[in-house]
C-alpha positions as CSV (number, residue, x, y, z in Angstrom):
1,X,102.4,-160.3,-24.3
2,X,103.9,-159.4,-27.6
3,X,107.1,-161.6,-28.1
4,X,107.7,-159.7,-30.8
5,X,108.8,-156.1,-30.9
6,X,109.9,-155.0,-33.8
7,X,111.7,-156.3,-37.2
8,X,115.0,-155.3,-38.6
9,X,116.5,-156.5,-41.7
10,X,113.9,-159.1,-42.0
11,X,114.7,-160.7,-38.7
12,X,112.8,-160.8,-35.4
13,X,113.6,-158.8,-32.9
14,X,112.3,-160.0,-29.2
15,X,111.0,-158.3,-26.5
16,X,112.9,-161.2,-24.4
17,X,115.8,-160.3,-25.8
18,X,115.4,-156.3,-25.9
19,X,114.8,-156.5,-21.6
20,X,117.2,-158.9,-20.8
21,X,119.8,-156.4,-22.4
22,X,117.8,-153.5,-20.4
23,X,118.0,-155.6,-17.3
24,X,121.9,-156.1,-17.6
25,X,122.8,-152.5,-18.6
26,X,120.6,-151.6,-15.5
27,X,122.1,-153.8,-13.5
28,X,125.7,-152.9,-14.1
29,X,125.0,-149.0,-14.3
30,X,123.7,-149.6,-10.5
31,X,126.9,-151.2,-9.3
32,X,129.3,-148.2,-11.2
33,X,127.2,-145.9,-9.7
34,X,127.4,-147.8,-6.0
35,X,131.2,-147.6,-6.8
36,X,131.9,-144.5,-7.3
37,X,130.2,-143.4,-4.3
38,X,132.3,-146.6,-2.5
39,X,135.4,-144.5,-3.9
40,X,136.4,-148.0,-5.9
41,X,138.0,-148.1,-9.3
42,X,134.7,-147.8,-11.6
43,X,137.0,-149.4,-14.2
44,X,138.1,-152.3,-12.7
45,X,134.7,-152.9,-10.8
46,X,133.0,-152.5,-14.9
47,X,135.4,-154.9,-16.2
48,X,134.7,-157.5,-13.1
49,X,130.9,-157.0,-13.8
50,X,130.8,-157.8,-17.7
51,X,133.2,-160.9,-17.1
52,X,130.9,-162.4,-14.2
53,X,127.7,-161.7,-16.5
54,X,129.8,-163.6,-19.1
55,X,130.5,-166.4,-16.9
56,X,126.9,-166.3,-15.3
57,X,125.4,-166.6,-18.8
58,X,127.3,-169.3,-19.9
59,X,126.7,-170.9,-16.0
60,X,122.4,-170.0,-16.9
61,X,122.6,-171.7,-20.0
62,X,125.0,-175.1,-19.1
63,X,123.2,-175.7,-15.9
64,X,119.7,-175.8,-18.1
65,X,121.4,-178.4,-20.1
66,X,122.6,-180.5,-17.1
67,X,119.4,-180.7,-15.0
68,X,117.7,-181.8,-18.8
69,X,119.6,-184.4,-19.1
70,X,119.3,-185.3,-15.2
71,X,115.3,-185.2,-16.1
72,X,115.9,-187.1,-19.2
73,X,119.0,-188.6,-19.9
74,X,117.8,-190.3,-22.5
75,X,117.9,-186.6,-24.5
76,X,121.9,-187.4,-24.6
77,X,121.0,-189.3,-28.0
78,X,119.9,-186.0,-29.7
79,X,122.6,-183.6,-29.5
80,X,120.9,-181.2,-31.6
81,X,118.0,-180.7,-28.9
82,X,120.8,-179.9,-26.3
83,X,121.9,-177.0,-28.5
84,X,118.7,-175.8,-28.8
85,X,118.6,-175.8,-24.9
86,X,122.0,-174.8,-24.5
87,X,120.8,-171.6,-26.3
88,X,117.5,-170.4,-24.4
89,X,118.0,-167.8,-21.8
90,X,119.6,-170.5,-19.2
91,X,118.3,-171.3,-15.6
92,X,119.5,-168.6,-13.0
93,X,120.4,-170.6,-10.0
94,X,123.1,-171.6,-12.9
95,X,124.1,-168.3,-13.5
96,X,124.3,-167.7,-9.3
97,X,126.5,-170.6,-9.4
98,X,128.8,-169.8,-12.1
99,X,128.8,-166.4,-12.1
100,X,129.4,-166.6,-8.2
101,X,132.4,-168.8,-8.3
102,X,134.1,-166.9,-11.0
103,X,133.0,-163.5,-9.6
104,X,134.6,-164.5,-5.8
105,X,137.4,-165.8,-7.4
106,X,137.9,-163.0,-9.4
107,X,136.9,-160.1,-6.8
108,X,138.8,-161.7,-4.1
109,X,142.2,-161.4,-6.3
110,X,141.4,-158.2,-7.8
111,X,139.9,-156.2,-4.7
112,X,141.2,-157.7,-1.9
113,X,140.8,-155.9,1.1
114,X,136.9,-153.9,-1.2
115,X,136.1,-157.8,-1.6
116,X,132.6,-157.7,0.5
117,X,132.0,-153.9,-0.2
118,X,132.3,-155.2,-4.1
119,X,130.1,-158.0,-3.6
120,X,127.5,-156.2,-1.7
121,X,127.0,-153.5,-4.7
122,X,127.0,-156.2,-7.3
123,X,124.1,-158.1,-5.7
124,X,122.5,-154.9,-5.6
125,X,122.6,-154.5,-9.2
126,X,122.1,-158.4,-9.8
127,X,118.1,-157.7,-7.7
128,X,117.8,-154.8,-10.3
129,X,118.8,-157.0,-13.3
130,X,116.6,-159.8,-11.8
131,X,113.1,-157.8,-11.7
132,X,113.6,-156.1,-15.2
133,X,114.8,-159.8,-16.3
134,X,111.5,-161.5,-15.6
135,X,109.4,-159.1,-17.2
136,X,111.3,-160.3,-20.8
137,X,110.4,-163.9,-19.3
138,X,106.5,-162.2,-19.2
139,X,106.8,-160.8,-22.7
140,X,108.4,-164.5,-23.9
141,X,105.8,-167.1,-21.9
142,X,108.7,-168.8,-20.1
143,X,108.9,-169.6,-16.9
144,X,105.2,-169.9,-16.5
145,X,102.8,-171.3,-13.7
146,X,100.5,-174.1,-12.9
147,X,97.2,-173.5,-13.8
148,X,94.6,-171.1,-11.6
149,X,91.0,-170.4,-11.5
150,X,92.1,-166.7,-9.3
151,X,91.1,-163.4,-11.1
152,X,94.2,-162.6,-12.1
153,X,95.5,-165.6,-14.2
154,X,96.5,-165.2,-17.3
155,X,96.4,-167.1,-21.1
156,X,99.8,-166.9,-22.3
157,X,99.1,-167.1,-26.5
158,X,103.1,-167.4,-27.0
159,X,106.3,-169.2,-25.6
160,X,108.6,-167.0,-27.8
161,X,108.3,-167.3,-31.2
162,X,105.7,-171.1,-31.1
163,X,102.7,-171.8,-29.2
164,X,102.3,-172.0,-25.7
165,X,101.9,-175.3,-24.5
166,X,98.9,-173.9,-22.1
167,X,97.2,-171.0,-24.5
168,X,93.4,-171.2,-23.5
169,X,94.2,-172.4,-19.8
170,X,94.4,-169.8,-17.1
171,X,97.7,-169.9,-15.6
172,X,100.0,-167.7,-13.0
173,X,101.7,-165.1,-14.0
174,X,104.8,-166.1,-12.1
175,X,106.9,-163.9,-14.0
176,X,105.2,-160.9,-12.6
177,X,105.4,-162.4,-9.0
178,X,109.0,-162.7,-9.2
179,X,109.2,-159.6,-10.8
180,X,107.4,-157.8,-8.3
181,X,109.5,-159.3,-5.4
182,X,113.3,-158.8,-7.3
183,X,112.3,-155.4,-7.4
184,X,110.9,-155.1,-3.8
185,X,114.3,-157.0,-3.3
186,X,116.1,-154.6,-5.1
187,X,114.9,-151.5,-3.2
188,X,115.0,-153.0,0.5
189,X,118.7,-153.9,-0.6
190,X,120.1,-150.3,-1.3
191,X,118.0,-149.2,1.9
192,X,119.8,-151.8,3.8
193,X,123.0,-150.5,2.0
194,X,122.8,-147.0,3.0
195,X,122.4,-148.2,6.8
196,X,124.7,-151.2,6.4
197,X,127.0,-152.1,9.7
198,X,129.3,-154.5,8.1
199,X,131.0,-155.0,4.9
200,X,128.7,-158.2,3.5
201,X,125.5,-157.2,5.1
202,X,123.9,-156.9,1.8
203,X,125.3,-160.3,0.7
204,X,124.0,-161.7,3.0
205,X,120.7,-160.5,2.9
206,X,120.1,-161.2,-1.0
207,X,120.9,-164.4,-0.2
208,X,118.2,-164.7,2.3
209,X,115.6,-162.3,0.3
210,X,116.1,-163.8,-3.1
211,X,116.0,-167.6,-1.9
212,X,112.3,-166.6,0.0
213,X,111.6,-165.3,-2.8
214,X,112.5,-168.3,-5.3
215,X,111.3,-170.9,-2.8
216,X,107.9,-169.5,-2.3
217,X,107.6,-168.8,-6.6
218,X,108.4,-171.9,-7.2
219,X,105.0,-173.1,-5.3
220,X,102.9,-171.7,-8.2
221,X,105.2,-172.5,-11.6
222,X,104.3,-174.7,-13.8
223,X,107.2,-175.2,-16.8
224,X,109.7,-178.1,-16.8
225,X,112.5,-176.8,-18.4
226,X,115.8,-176.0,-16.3
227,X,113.9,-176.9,-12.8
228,X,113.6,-180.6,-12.0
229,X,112.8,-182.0,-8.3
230,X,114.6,-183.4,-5.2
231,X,111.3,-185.5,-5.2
232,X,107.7,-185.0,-6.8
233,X,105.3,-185.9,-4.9
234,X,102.5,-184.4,-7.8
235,X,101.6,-181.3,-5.3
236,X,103.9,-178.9,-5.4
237,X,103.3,-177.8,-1.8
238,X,104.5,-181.5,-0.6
239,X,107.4,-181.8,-3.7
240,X,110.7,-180.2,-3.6
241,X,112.0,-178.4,-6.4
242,X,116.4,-178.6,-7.2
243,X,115.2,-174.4,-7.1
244,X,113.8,-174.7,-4.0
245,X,117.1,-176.7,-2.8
246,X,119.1,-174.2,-4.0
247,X,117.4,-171.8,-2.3
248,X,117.5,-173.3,1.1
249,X,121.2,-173.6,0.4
250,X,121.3,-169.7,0.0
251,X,119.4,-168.7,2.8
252,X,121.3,-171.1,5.1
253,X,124.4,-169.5,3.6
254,X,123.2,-165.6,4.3
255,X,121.7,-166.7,7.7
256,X,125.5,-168.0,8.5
257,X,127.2,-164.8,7.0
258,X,124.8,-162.9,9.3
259,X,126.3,-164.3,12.1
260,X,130.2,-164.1,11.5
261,X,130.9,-160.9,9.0
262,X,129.6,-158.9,12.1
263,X,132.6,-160.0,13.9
264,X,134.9,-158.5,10.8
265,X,135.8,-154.7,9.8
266,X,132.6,-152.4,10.8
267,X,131.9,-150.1,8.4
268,X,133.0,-146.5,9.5
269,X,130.6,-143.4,9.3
């Protein structure tokens, strides 16, 4: 893990930061490219997708502040430790949540009758941004697991730029098991989108793939910060996580779109 990759003009430059703006750049390239063959306005669909990162980065980083201060509301007497919250990477179920409600708002008005076939490239992109993303949250320490005797766990020496709060334990990489998954995500997604029978299929199914895949993460990590629980039981296989709600939310959600977008426009071949 280097958290560091390089300096210029006397200032840190993070790996974090250096993937995360690989991760969105990937991300977005996907969806143009996804339009063009779609026959959509590239231009219109680029400026939807930098405004809905926007809004899902703000979303990422208010939501970490709100389930802080649901965890300890206490914190509300330190204003300055919100700020340094508010300005960490952000939790993404925040940005999903954000992001989402000012994309479909903004999609729907802009697009119209493209509205699904708009959405389903975007998620496409968003898997791709998500598997590059975690690998910065590798390089930076955050987001880590609980600790693990298995062969494969890891001493993190870093969280960013301080100490990691568990250098010298063996932990889980979770970072790379997400990773891993987004980008298995990603793949089965443009599969599914080169066979798709419905405009929303995709959506549907990254809303079913990507909450698996947060649920069953969530199992092994081992930070705080940005997560909280329903209920905490002290083993994480009998507690539930507000990720792990979320993510029963969204594959309820893609399960139910499933069953009605069939009955809409089929795609034509």
């Amino acid at each position: 893990m280097h958290p560091i990759l390089f300096w210029f003009n006397g200032r840190p430059v993070t790996t974090y930061l250096v993937l995360y703006t690989i991760a969105i750049i990937a991300g977005i390239t996907t969806t143009l490219l996804l339009a063009r063959k779609e026959r959509l306005d590239v231009q219109e669909v680029f400026v939807a997708a930098v405004l809905i990162t926007l809004a899902g980065k703000f979303g990422a980083q208010f939501y970490s502040v709100i389930i802080t201060i649901f965890q300890n509301p206490s914190i509300m007497k330190h204003p300055e430790a919100l700020l340094r919250i508010f300005k960490t990477g952000g939790a993404f179920h925040g940005a999903l949540i954000f992001g989402g409600f000012f994309g479909y708002l903004y999609i729907k008005h802009v697009f119209k009758k493209d509205f699904l076939k708009v959405l389903d490239i975007s998620f496409i992109g968003i898997a791709l941004t998500q598997g590059i993303g975690r690998l910065g949250c590798f390089s930076a320490g955050c987001c880590f697991g609980r600790p693990t005797s298995l062969p494969w766990g890891m001493d993190f020496p870093h969280l960013g730029l301080r100490v990691h709060p568990m250098h010298g334990i063996k932990i889980h990489p979770t970072q790379l098991y997400e990773s891993i998954l987004d980008f298995a995500n990603f793949f089965i997604l443009l599969r599914l989108w080169k066979r798709r029978k419905f405009e929303g299929e995709i959506t549907a199914y990254y809303l079913i793939n990507y909450g698996l895949i947060r649920f069953i993460v969530e199992y092994f990590r081992g930070d705080v910060m940005g997560r909280g629980y329903i209920f905490n039981t002290g083993n994480p296989f009998l507690s539930l996580s507000i990720p792990q709600l979320w993510s029963l939310i969204m594959i309820i959600s893609g399960v139910y779109l499933l069953k009605i977008l069939p009955k809409g426009v089929k795609i034509k071949k």
